[in-house]
N, C-alpha and C positions, 0 to 999 in steps of 0.2 A: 504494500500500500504506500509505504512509504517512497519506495523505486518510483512509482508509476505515479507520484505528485509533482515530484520538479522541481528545478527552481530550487532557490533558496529559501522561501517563505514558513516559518512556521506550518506545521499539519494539528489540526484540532478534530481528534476522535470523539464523535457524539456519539454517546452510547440512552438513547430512550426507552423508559420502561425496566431501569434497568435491575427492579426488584422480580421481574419475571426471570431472570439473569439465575437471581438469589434462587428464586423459588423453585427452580429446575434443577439447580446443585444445592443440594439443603446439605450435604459433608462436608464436616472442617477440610478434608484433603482437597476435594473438585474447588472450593472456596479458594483454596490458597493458589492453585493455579491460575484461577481467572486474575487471582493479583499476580502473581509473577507476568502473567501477561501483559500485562498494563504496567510495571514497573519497566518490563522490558521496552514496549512503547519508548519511555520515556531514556532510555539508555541507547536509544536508535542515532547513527550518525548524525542525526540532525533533530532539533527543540520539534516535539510531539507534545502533545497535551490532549488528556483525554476530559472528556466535559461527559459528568455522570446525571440523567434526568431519573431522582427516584422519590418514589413515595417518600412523607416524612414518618410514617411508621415503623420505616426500614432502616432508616439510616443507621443506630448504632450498626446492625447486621452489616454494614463497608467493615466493622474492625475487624470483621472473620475472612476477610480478603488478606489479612498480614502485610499490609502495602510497606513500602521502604518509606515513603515519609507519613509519620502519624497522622490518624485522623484529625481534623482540624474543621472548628464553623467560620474563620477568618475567611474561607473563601469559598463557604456557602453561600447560596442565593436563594432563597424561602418564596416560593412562586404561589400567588393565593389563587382563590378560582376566579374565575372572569366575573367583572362587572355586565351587563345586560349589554352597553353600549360599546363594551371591549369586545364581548361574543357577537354584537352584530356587525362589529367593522370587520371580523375575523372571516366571517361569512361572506363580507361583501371581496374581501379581497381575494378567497380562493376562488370564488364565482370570476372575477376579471382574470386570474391567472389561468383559469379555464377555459375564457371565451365565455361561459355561459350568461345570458342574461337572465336579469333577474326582477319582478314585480317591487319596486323602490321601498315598500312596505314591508316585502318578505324576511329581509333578516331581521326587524325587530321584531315582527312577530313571534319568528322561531326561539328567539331569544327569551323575550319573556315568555315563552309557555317552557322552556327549560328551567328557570329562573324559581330557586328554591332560597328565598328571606334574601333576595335582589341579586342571588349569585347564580353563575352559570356552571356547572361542575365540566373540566375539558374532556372528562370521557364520555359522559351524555355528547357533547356539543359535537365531536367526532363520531361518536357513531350513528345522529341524526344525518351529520352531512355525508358518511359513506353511505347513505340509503338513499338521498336526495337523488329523483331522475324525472325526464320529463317536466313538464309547466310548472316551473317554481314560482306562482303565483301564490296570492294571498287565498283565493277562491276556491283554488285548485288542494292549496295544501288543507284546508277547511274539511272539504270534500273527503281525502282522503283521510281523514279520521286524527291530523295535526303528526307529533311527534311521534305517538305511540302508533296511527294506524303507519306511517312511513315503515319506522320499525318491524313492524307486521309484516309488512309486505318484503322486505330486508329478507326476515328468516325463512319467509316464502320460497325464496328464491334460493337462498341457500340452500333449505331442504330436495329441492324440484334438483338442484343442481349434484345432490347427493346419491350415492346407490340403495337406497333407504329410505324414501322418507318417511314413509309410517314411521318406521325405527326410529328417526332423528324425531318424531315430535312426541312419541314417547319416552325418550332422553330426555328432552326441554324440559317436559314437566315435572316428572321424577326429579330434574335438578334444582327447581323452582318451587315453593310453601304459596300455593294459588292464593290460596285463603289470605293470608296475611303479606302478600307484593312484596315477598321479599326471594331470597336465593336461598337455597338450601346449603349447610356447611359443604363442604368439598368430598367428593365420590372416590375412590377407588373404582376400576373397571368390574372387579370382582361385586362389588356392592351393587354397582347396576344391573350388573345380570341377574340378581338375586332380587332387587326392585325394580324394575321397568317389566311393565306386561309383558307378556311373551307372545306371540305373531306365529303363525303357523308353520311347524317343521322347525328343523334343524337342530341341531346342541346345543350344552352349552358352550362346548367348545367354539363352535359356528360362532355363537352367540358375542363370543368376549369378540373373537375376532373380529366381526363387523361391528361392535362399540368401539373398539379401539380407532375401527378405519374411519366412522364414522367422527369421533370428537377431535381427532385431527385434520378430519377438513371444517369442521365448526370452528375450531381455532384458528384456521387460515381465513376464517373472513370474520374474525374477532367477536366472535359470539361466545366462546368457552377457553378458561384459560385452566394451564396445570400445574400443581404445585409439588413439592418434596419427592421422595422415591422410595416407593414406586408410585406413579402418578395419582393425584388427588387431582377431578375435575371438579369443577363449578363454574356457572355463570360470571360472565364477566363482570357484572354488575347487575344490581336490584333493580334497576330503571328499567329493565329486558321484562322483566315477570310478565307483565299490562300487554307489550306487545306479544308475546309469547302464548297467554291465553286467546289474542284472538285469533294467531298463526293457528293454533292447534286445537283448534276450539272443538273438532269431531274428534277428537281421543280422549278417554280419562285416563287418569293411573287406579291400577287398586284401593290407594285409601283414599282415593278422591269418591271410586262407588262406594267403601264402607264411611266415609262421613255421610254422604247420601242417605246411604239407609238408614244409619242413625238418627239423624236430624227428622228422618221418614216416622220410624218410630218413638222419637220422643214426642214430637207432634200429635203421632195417632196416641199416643198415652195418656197428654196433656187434653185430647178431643175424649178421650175414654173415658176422663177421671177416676182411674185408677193407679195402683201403688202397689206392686210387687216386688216383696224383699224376701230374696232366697236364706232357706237359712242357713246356718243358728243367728243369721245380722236381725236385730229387732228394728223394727222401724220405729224412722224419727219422725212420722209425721204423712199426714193423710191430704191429698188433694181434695177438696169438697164435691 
């Protein structure tokens, strides 16, 4: 990399995301190579500087990299999330470096309906705009159901684009707490085969294998990421859930029909007015 820059100039390695880095090598050994790497960088015939983009939740985890010069916040830079009017000028600029035009209204629109107590979080605001196609109109985007139905239609395509999609949208959900719009803690492949309904025919072995094929192409168009070893998957974020129930909106998971039915029979219990307690439990108390 270095060869093929030139020149005399300074080289500044950007490395983004780069707790996914962390979270792929969770071993002190794999750890301290990726620093020797980067120390190496810096030991190159010519000034290299690598420039690290990471969560702030991660940061002590750089001291497990063993880097040759100490961690240090001297030359930190603490990045907040976007203001509404920084996320709408961010829009209008990748839209001109596109060529695409745009409805003069559309990026603050997109804006404030991302915009959680006036802030725009940068991975909602990128994976809104990896989905962006067609009439970026105010009207248009309305039409399509805003942020989350874009979204939607995002994993649509991903799925259609997959060897599976029934499979991939019974992963989505499995990986996602419908009920409460959030993501479910992080999977093992083995976990999902053991949660995610099962689809006509094959193994389990069949089975791991197309999870595995299938959350590595979900991960290449940034819908599921993975952590530690051996891999832990989860949604890339909880902003996914909304669109994700209405991508897959003709599948349940298993506890999705056993809440179902629960909710079915407490109903018919509560319409019964009746009170059945197995025993030896005494009951506390009688519906009238």
């Amino acid at each position: 990399m270095v060869a093929e820059a030139g020149g005399a100039k300074p080289v500044v390695l950007i490395v983004d995301q780069f707790e996914e880095l962390l979270n792929r090598y969770p071993k002190p050994e794999a750890r301290r190579k990726i620093g020797k790497a980067i120390d190496g960088f810096g030991r190159a015939g010519r000034r290299v500087r690598t420039l690290c983009v990471i969560r702030k939740e991660f940061f002590l985890d750089l001291k497990s990299l063993d880097l040759a010069r100490p961690l240090s916040t001297a030359d930190t830079i603490e990045i907040d999330n976007f203001e509404i009017d920084e996320a709408a000028q961010i829009v209008k600029e990748c839209a001109e470096a596109d060529g695409v035009k745009l409805d003069p209204a559309f990026p603050g629109t997109l804006s404030e309906d991302l915009a959680y107590e006036g802030k725009v979080r940068p991975v909602e605001l990128q994976l809104v705009c990896d989905a962006l196609r067609g009439d970026l109109t105010v009207k248009a985007y309305r039409e399509a159901g805003g942020a989350a139905g874009l979204l939607s239609r995002h994993i649509t395509r991903a799925l259609e684009l997959s060897d599976d999609a029934p499979l991939g949208r019974r992963i989505f959900r499995t990986l996602g707490d419908l009920g409460k719009n959030v993501k479910e803690p992080p999977k093992t492949v083995a976990e999902l085969v053991d949660q995610v309904p099962k689809g006509s025919g094959g193994s389990s072995k069949t089975l791991n294998e197309d999870i595995t094929s299938l959350l590595e192409r979900l991960e290449q168009e940034r819908l599921v990421t993975r952590t530690g070893e051996p891999p832990r998957w989860s949604l890339v974020h909880d902003y996914l859930v909304e669109p994700i129930k209405l991508a897959t909106q003709d599948e349940t998971t298993a506890r999705e029909e056993a809440n179902s039915a629960l909710r079915y029979y407490v109903s018919e219990f509560v319409r019964g007015a009746k009170l059945w307690v197995p025993p030896p439990l005494m009951p506390v108390g009688f519906v009238p």
